[in-house]
C-alpha positions in Angstrom: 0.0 0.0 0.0 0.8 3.4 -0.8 1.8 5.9 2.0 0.0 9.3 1.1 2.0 12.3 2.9 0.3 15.6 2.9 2.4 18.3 2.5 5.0 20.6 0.0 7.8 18.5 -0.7 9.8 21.8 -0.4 8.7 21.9 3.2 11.2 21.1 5.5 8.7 18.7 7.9 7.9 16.8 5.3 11.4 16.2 4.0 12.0 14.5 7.2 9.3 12.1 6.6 9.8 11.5 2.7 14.0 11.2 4.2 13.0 8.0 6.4 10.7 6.3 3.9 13.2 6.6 1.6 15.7 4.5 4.2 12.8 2.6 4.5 12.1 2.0 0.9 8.1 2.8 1.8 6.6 3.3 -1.4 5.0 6.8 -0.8 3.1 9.6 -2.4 3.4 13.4 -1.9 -0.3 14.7 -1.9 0.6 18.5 -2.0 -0.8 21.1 0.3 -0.4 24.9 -0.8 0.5 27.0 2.6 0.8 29.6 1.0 -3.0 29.7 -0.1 -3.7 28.8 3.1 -4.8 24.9 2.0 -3.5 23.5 5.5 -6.6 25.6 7.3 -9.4 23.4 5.1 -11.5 20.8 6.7 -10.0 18.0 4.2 -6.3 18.8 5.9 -7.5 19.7 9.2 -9.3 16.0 9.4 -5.7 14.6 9.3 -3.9 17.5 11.1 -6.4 19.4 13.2 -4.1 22.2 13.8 -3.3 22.8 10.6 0.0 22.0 9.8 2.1 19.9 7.6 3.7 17.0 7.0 0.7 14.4 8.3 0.5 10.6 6.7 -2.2 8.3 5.5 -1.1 4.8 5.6 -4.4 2.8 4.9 -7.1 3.4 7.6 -3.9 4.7 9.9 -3.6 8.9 9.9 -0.1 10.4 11.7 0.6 13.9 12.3 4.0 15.3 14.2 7.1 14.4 11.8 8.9 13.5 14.5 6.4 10.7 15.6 5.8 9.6 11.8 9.5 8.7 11.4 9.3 7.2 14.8 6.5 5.3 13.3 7.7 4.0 9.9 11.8 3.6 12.1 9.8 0.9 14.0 7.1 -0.9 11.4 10.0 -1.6 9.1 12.7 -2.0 11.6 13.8 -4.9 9.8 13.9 -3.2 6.6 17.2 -0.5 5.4 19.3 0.7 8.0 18.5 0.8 12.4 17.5 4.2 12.8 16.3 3.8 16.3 19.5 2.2 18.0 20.4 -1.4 19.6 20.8 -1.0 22.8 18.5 0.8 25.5 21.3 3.6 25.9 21.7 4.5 22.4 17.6 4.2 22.1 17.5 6.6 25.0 20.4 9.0 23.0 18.5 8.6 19.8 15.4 10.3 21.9 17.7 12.7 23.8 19.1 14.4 20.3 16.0 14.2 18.4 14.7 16.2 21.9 17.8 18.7 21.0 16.7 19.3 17.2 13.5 19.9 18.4 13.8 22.6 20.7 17.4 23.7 20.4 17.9 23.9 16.9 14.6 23.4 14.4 12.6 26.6 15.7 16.2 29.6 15.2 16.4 27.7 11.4 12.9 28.0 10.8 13.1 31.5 12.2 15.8 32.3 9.5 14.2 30.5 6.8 10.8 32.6 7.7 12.6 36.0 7.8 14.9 35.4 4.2 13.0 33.7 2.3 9.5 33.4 3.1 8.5 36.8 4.0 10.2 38.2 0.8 8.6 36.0 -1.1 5.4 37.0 -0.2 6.7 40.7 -0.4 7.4 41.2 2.9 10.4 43.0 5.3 12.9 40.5 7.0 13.4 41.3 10.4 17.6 41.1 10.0 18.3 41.7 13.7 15.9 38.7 14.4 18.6 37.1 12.0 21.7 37.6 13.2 20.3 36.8 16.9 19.5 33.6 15.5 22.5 33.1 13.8 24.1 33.7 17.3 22.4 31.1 19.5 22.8 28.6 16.2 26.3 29.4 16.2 26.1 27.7 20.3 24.1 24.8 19.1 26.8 23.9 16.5 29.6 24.4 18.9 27.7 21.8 21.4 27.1 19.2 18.3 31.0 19.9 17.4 32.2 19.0 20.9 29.6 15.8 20.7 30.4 14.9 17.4 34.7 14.8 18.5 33.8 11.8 20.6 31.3 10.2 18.3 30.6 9.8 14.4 27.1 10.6 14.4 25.0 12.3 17.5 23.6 8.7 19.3 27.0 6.8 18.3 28.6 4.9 15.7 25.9 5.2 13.5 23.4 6.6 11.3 19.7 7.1 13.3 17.1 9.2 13.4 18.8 11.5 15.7 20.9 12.9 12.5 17.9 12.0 10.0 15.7 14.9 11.6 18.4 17.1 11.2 18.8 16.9 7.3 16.0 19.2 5.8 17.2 22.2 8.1 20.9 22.1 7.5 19.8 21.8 4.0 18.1 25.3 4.3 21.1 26.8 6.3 23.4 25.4 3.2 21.4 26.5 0.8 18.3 28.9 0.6 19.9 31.1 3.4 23.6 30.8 2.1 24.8 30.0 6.3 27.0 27.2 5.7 29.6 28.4 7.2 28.1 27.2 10.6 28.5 23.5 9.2 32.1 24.3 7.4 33.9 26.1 9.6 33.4 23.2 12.5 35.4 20.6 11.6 33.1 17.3 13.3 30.1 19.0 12.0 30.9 19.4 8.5 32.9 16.1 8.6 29.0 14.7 10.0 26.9 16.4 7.6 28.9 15.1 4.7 28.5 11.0 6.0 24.6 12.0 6.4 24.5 13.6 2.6 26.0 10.5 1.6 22.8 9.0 1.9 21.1 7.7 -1.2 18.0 9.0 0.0 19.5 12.2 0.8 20.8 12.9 -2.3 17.5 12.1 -4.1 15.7 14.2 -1.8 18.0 17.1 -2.3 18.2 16.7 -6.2 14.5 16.9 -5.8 13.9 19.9 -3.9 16.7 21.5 -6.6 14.3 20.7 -9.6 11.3 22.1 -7.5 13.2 25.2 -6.8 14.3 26.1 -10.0 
């Protein structure tokens, strides 16, 4: 069966999802929402994701919203399938949860922040706040440095290998490489960029990033 996710394949949220099938190999289909028309707010979307956001999933009868919980989801229902992105072990389960806590709060909401202020809001014609910027770009600067010091002791953020903890981290670093031109805070740390270079290795990664190229072009 088909997995239907709801969302803009440019959308970062819905990256991480189509990132994990793609591990996976979960046959899926992008069933596009435009936010910019405000399509998330209709009662078809809002049935799947009651407040209005995107990515959610329709797998059958089964409806998912939250990224983070839909990669949790489809990390576990094909756990025999593509690589372990949930960890072996109870500790590197628990540091699997502990960094995907970290993206979450630390680190998605000051990229999102950039991405709103530089691209989307002149886009739609609007003034970016650049002081709102370069604050962000301070406290990211912080994060990075924490993720350098973890990443001197270990290849990837939960250990020696590839989970979901450095998954959920792909579509925003891709943003910070490329539609906001802040790369240096990947390339000037040495672990970091060394990191984010074994994640775009990826397969998956790649074709998602080839993807979202075509779409932006």
């Amino acid at each position: 069966m088909v997995v239907k996710v709801y969302g803009p394949v440019r959308a970062a949220c819905p990256q991480r999802v189509m990132v994990c099938l793609l591990e996976k190999g979960v046959e899926f289909e992008v069933v596009h929402v435009d936010l910019q028309a405000g399509e998330q707010k209709q009662p078809h979307i809002l049935a799947r994701q009651p407040f209005g956001q995107v990515p959610a999933i329709e797998d059958g009868n089964f409806m998912l919203f939250e990224s983070r919980a839909i990669v949790r989801y489809y990390a576990a229902k094909y756990a025999d399938r593509g690589p372990n992105l949930l960890g072996t072990t109870l500790e590197e389960k628990a540091l699997v949860d502990q960094w995907l806590e970290v993206e979450s709060h630390n680190f998605n909401d000051l990229v999102y922040a950039v991405v709103l202020q530089l691209v989307v809001l002149p886009s739609m014609g609007e003034t970016s706040d650049l002081a709102l910027v370069r604050a962000c770009e301070e406290k990211l600067k912080k994060v990075f440095d924490v993720y350098e010091e973890r990443l001197s002791k270990s290849t990837y953020l939960a250990g020696s290998s590839f989970t979901l903890a450095d998954l959920s981290h792909l579509p925003a670093i891709r943003f910070l490489m490329d539609e906001v031109k802040m790369g240096h805070l990947v390339t000037e740390r040495k672990n970091v960029n060394a990191w984010w270079g074994k994640n775009f290795e990826q397969a998956c990664v790649e074709e998602t990033h080839e993807a979202c190229s075509i779409l932006a072009s």
